[in-house]
C-alpha distance (Angstrom), angle and dihedral (degrees) to the residues before:
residue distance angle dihedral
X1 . . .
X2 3.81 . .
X3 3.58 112.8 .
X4 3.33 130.5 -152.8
X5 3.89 148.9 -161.4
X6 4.03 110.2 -156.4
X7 3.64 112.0 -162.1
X8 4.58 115.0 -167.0
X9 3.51 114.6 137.1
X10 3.84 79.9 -151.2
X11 4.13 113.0 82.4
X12 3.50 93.4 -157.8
X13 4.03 95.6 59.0
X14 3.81 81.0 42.5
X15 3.41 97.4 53.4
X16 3.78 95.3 43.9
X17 3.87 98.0 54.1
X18 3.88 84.3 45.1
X19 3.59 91.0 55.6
X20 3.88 87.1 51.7
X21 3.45 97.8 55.6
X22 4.05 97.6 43.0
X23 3.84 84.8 46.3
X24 4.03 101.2 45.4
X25 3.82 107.8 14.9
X26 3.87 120.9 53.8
X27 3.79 84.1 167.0
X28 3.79 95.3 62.7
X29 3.98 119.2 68.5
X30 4.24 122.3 -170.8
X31 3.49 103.4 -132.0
X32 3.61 101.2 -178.5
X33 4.10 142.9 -3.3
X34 3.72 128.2 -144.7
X35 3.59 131.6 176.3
X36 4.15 101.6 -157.5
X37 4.01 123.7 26.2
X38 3.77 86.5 -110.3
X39 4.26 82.3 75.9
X40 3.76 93.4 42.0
X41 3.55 87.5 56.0
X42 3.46 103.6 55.0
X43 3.80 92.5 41.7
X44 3.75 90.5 53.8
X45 3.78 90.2 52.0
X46 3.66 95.8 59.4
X47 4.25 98.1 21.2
X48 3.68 114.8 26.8
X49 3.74 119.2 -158.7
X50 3.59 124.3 -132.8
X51 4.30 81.0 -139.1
X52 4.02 128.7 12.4
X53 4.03 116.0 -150.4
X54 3.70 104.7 -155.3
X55 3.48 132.1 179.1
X56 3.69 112.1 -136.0
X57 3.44 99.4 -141.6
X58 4.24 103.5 50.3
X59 3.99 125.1 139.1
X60 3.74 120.4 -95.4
X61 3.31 100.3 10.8
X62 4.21 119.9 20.5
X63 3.69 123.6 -135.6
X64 4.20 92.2 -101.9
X65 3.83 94.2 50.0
X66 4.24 90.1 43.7
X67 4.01 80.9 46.2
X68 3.57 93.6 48.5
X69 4.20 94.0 45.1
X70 4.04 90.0 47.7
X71 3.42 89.6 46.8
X72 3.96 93.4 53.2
X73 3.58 83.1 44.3
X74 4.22 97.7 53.5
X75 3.75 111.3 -0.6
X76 3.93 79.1 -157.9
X77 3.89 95.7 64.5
X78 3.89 114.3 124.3
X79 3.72 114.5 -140.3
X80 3.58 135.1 -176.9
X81 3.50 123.9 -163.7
X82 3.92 130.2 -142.1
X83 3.69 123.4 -156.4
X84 3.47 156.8 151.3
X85 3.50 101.0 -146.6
X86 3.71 129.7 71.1
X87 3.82 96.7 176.6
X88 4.09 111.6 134.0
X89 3.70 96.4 -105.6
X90 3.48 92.2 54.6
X91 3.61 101.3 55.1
X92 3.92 93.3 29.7
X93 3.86 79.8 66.5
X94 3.52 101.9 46.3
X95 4.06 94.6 48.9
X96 3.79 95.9 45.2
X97 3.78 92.1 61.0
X98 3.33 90.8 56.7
X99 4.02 103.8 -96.6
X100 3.95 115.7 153.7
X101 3.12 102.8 -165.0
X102 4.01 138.0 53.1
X103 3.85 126.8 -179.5
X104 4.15 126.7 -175.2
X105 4.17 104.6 -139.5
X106 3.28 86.7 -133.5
X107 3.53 99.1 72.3
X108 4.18 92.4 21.8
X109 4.02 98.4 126.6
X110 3.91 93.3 52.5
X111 3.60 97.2 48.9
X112 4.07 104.0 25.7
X113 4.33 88.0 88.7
X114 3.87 90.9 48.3
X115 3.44 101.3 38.1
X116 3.80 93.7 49.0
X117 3.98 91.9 49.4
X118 3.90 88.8 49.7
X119 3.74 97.7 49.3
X120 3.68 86.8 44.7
X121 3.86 85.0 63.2
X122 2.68 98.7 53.8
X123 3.48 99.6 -106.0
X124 3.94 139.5 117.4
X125 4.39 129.4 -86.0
X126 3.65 121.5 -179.3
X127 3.81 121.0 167.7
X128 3.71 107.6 -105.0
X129 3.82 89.7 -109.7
X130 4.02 87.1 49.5
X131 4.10 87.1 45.1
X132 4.17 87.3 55.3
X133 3.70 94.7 55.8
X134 3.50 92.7 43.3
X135 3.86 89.2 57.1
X136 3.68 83.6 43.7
X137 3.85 91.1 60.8
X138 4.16 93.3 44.7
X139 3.65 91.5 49.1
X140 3.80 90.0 47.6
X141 3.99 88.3 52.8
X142 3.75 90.4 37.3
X143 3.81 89.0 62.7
X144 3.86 93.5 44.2
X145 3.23 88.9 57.9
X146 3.34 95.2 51.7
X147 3.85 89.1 52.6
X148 3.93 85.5 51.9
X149 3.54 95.8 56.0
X150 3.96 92.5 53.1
X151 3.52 92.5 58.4
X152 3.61 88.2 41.2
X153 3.87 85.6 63.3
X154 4.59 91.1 54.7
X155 3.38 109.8 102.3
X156 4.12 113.5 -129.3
X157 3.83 85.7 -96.1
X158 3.66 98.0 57.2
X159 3.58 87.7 40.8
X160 3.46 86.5 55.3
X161 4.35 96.4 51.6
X162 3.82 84.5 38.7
X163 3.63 94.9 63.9
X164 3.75 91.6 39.2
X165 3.62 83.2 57.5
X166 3.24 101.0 49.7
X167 4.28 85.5 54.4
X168 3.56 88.1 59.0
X169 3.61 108.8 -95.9
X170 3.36 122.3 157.0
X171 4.69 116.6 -142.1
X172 4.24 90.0 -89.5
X173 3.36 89.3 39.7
X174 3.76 92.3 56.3
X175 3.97 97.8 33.8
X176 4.19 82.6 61.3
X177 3.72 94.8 55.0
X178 3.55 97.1 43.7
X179 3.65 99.6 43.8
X180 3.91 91.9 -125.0
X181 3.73 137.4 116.3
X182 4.24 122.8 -83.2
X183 3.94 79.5 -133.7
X184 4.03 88.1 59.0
X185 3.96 94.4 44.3
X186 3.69 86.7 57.4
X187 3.28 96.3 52.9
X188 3.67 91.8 44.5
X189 3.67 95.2 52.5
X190 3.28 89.9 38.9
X191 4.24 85.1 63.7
X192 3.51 96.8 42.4
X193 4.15 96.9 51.9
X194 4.34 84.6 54.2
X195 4.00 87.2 51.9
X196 3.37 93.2 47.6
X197 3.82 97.9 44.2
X198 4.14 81.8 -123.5
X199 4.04 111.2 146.3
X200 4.31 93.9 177.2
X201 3.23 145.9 57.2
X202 3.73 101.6 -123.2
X203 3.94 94.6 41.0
X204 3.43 78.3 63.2
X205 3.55 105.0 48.2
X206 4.55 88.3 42.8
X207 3.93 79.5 49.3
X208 3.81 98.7 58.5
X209 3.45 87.6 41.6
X210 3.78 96.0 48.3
X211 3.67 95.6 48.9
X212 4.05 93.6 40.4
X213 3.81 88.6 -125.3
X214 3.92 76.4 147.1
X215 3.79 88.4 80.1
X216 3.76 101.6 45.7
């Protein structure tokens, strides 16, 4: 039997998911209700739950700082949270304290069953609209990265007429400070803009910018 501790300091969102799991999972027993994390707390410390349902925004104490405090207590508690908001902070929140599981309201009594008997798995549940934005975020980092290994590929003296082109200087201006020809900044820049995937001037100047290869 997986038992759990649903926390909603609204009764009828508690009394809907209960009805969910009495109607679809005989496996699955509520074992306590709480409507602030102050509750959950106190119920956890004498009845721990196999998984916690929190809503993220309850009185006293919300659903990330109960998360956080069970968490501190048993680095193996299994939490679930319930919300209506699928902004980034939100969820940001909610997976860096160590919460595995993340469920919209809206779609609540569709996803409670599953979501429960993933988390219980040890494994991860995110609401699909919480799953896009997290895909969102990796391919933002995944083309970062990307970004960081093309400047990975400069050598130091193109990293060198980069960031004097991102200052402003123009090829003569550059070839003075470096002590090198205007022929051999060409060239260089010439190097650097086919690494890059850069075809102009001034994508190359935003670029350096952009990527603060001014500061290296």
């Amino acid at each position: 039997m997986i038992k759990i501790i649903l926390a909603d300091d609204h009764p009828v969102v508690r009394n809907g998911l209960r009805a969910v799991v009495d109607r679809k999972a005989k496996d699955i027993e509520i074992i306590g209700e709480a409507v602030n994390g102050k509750e959950v707390l106190e119920m956890a410390q004498h009845h721990p739950a196999d998984v916690y349902i929190l809503d993220i925004a309850m009185p006293i104490l919300n659903g990330i700082e109960t998360a956080e405090r069970l968490m501190k207590r048993d680095p193996k508690s299994k939490i679930i949270m319930l919300s209506i908001h699928d902004e980034k902070t939100f969820v940001e929140k909610a997976l860096i304290c160590g919460v595995q599981g993340y469920i919209l309201k809206e779609s609540a009594t569709e996803e409670m069953i599953h979501a429960i008997y993933e988390v219980y798995q040890g494994r991860q549940f995110l609401s699909p609209g919480v799953s896009k934005f997290i895909v969102q975020r990796l391919s933002g980092k995944r083309r970062h990265y990307r970004r960081y290994e093309q400047i990975a590929t400069l050598t130091r003296k193109e990293k060198e007429i980069i960031q004097l082109i991102g200052e402003g200087l123009a090829n003569k201006q550059i070839a003075r400070q470096l002590n090198i020809s205007f022929h051999t900044v060409h060239v260089h820049r010439n190097h650097i803009m086919a690494k890059l995937g850069i075809h102009k001037q001034a994508d190359l100047i935003r670029y350096a910018i952009k990527e603060g290869i001014s500061k290296l």
